[in-house]
N, C-alpha and C positions, 0 to 999 in steps of 0.2 A: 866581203864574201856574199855569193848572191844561193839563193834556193837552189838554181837549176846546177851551179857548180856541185852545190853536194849530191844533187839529183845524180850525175855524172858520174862522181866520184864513187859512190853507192852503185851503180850498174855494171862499173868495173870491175870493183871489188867481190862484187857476186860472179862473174864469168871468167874473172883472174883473164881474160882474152879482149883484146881491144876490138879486132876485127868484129867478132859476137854482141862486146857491148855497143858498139857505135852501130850495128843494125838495128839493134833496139831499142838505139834513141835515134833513128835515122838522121845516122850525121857520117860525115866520115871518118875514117882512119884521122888521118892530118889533124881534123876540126877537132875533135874528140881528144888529141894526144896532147894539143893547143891548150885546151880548156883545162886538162888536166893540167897542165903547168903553171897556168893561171893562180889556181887552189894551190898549189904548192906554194908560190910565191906569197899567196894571201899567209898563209899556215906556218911559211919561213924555214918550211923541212922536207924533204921529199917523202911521198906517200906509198910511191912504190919502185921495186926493184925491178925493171927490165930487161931482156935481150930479147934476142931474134929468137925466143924459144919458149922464154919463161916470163909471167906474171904473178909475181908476187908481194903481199904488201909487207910494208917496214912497219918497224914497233910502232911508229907513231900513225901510221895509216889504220894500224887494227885499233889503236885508240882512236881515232877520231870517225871510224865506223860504227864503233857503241852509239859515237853521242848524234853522228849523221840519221843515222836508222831513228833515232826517236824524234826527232827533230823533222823529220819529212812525214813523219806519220802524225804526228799534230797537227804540223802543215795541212796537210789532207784534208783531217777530219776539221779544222776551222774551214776549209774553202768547203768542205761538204755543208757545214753548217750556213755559210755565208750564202750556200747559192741555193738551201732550204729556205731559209730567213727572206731574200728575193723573192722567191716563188710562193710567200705565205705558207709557207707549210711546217713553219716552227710553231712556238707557243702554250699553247693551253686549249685541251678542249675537253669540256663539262659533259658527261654523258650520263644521261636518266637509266634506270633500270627500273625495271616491274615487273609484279611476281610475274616469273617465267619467264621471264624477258624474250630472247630467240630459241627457249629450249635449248636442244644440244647444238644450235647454230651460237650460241652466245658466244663461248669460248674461243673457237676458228676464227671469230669474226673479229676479236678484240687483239688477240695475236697476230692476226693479217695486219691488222691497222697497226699497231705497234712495230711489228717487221718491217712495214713500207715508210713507217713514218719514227723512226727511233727516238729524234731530238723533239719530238712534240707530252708535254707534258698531261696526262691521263688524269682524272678526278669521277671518281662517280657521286650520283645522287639517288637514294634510296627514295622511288616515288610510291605515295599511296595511291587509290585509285582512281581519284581526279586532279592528282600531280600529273598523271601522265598529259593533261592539256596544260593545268596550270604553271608547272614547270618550267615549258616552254614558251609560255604567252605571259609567265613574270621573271621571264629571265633567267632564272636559275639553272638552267642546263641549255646547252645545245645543240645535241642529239638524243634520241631519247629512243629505247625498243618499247613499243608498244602494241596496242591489239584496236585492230578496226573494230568496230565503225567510229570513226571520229569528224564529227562534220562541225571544221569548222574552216573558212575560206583563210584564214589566217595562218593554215598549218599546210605543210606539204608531207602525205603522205607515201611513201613506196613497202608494196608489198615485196617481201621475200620470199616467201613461203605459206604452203596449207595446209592444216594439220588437223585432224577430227577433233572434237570435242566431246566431252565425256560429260553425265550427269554424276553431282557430287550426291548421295540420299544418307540417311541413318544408318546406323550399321543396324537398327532391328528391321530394315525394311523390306520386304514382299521383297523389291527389288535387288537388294544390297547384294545374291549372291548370283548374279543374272550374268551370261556372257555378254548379253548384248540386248540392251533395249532400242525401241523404237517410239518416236514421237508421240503414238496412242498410248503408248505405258505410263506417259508423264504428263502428258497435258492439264490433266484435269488433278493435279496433286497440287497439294501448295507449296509454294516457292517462298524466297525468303522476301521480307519485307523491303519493297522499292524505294520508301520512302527513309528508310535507313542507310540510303547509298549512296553519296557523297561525288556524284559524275553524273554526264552529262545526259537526258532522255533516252537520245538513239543509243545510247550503250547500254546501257539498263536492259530496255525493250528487249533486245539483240541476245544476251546472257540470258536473260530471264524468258525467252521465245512469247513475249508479249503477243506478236501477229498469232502466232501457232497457237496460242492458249484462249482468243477471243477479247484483248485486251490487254489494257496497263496497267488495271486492278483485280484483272481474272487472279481468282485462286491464292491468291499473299496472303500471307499470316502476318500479322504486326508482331513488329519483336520488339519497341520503343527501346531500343536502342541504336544506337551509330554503330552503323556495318561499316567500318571505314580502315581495315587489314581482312585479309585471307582469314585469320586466324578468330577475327570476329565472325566473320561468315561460316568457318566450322562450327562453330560454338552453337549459332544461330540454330543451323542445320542438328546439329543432336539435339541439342533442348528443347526448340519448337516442332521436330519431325518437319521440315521443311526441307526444301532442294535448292540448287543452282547448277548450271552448267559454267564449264572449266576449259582451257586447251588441255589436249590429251598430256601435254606433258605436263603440267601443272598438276594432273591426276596422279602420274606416276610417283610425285614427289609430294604428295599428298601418304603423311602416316600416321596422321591421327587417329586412332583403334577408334573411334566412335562413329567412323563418316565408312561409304565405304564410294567408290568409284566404277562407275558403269557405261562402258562407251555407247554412245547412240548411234543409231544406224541412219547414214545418208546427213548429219551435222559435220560442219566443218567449221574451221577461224582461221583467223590470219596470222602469221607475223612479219610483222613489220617497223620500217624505224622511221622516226618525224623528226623535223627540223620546220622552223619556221618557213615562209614561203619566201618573207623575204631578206630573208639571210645569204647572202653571196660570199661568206666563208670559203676558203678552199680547202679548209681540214675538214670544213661539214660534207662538203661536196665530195673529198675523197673517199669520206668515211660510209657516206650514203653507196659508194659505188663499187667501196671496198664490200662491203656486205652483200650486196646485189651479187656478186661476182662469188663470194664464197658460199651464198646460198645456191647460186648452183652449182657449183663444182661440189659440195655436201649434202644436198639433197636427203641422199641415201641416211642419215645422221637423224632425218625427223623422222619417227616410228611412224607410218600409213601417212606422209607426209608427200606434197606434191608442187612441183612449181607453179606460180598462178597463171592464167591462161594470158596470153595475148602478151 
């Protein structure tokens, strides 16, 4: 008994009509009523009851339609899996995540990729905030959402998205109950200790508005301690009156009663997702493209959020 006999036998059975099922296996009448007798002979019973009027199946045809129907749809889904498996886009793929990862783009993104890619097996990796290079440059993940500026020639970076940034202050601060501050409001405040931050220069600078403040050490309060979670850095910021700036959405989900969140005017960051540069993955590559794709089509999902230019 071969596949395509049950294939056959199954499209019959669904249109009880030969002329109907053989157009929709483009075969003919003849060829079709052939093949069916075929299967009977295999099976050693007749399947169905005929005349010039009527299509009907016999007890043993409605049995052997139970077991045909499940039997093709295995079928299916092994040759779907087999011609995934060809094309590399089964397996395993490790993906980094960091506070805030895509914002409200995270979820779509993860469900697209899951939808397009069913038989690929999902893992994440909770990175701290120089996981998000080391991560990927010791292997432990193979995509990763993170937040520019990341300069390293070893990483390939694609932006998705632009989203304001917000400064994190005290909640007793001048500041704390502000709609909207601007760069002269915070410049010259102290920021949290650089030397407690576990990542690489250009990112530091960048969060910390090092250019804007007149340096690397303008303004830092030493907190001798390892800023090396979010949650350190709250801490930081109430007990030493200190600051940092955040993506906006990191702000929103920021509720620690001691910090409060103030968006700056004319600040913006990135998000976006890295894989090494030379990784010719095609689950990275789809995954890279699957995102790309759902950060525009979602846009509208990042609050004052905007696509990157060019």
């Amino acid at each position: 008994m071969e596949l395509r006999h049950l294939r056959y036998f199954v499209t019959v059975a669904e249109e009880l009509h030969f002329s109907r099922a053989a157009a929709r296996l483009y075969l003919t009448v003849p060829s079709l009523s052939q093949q069916i007798k075929v299967l009977e002979r295999h099976v050693g019973t007749p399947l169905f009851e005929r005349d010039r009027r009527h299509v009907v199946l016999t007890e043993a045809g409605r049995l052997l339609l139970q077991h045909a129907q499940g039997l093709l749809a295995d079928a299916d889904r092994a040759m779907a899996e087999m011609r995934a498996y060809s094309a590399g886009l089964t397996g395993h793929l490790r993906i980094g995540l960091l506070i805030g990862n895509a914002g409200n783009l995270t979820m779509p993104i993860l469900e697209s990729f899951r939808n397009a890619h069913p038989h690929v097996e999902l893992s994440f990796v909770t990175l701290d905030f120089a996981g998000q290079l080391t991560g990927l440059l010791g292997n432990r993940v193979d995509v990763a959402f993170v937040r520019p500026p990341l300069d390293d020639e070893r990483l390939d970076v694609l932006t998705l998205a632009v989203e304001p940034r917000v400064a994190v202050v005290p909640a007793q601060s001048e500041l704390a109950d502000a709609d909207e501050v601007t760069l002269a409001d915070v410049v010259d405040r102290p920021f949290i200790d650089r030397y407690g931050l576990a990542m690489p220069e250009s990112w530091i600078d960048f969060w910390l508005l090092a250019e804007e403040r007149g340096g690397a050490d303008a303004h830092c309060q030493e907190s001798h301690r390892p800023l090396d979670s979010y949650a350190a850095v709250l801490l930081d910021i109430a007990l030493n009156k200190t600051m940092t700036t955040v993506p906006a959405c990191v702000g929103l989900a920021t509720t620690d009663p001691a910090v409060r969140t103030v968006p700056i005017r004319g600040l913006e960051c990135e998000i976006a997702v890295c894989s090494r540069r030379n990784d010719t993955s095609p689950l990275v590559r789809d995954f890279r493209e699957i995102a790309a794709h759902t950060a525009r089509e979602l846009i509208h999902l990042v609050p004052g959020g905007r696509l990157p230019r060019g």
